[in-house]
N, C-alpha and C positions, 0 to 999 in steps of 0.2 A: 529410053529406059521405061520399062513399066512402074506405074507406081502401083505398090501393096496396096490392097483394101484395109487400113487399119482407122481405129478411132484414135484421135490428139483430143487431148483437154489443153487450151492452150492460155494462159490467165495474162489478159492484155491491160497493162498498165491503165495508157491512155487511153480516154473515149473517143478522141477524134482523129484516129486511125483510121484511114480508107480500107475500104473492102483490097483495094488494089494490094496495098503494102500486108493485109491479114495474108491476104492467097499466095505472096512471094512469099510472106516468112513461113509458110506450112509448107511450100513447096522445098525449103531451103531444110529444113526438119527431115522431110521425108528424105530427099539427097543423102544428107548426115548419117540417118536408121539405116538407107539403103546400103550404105559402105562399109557402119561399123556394125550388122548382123549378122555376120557371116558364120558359118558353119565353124571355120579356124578360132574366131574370136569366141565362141562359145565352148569351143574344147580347150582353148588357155583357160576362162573363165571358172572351170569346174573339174570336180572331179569324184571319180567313184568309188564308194565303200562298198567291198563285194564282200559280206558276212558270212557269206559260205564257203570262203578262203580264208579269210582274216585276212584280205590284203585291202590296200589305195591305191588307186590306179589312176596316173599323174598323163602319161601316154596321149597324146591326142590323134592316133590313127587308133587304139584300144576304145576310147571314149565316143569316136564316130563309131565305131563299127557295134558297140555297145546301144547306141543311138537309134540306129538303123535296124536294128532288131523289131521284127514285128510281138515279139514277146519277150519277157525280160526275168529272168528266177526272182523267185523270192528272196527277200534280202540282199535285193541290190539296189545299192542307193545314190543316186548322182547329187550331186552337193554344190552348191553356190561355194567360191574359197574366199569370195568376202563374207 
């Protein structure tokens, strides 16, 4: 498995934590992002307000393909639904 280039801010309780057990727990982190980022989870996750229909678009093959757009009209707006 490739792991992502991303930054963790990772706030370690104890001081006397080996470097070993840091590297496993950020390894164990990245695992985790790797499985629950997916393309799927991010089309349950949200949804779109297209102002130049009046409609909300719940759809998550409409919201990929929405996604995938190298440009997007004005007055469309993708929405976090927490």
């Amino acid at each position: 498995m490739k792991t992502p280039n991303r930054d963790l801010l990772v706030l370690v309780k104890d001081e006397c934590s080996d470097k070993k057990e840091i590297e496993n727990e950020l390894e164990q982190l990245n695992q985790l992002l790797f499985h629950c980022e997916t393309l799927e989870n991010f089309c349950l996750a949200h949804e779109v307000f297209d102002m130049n229909r009046y409609k909300i678009l719940h759809q998550p093959a409409v919201i990929q393909k929405l996604i995938n757009q190298k440009e997007v009209k004005p007055f469309v707006f993708i929405s976090n639904k927490n």
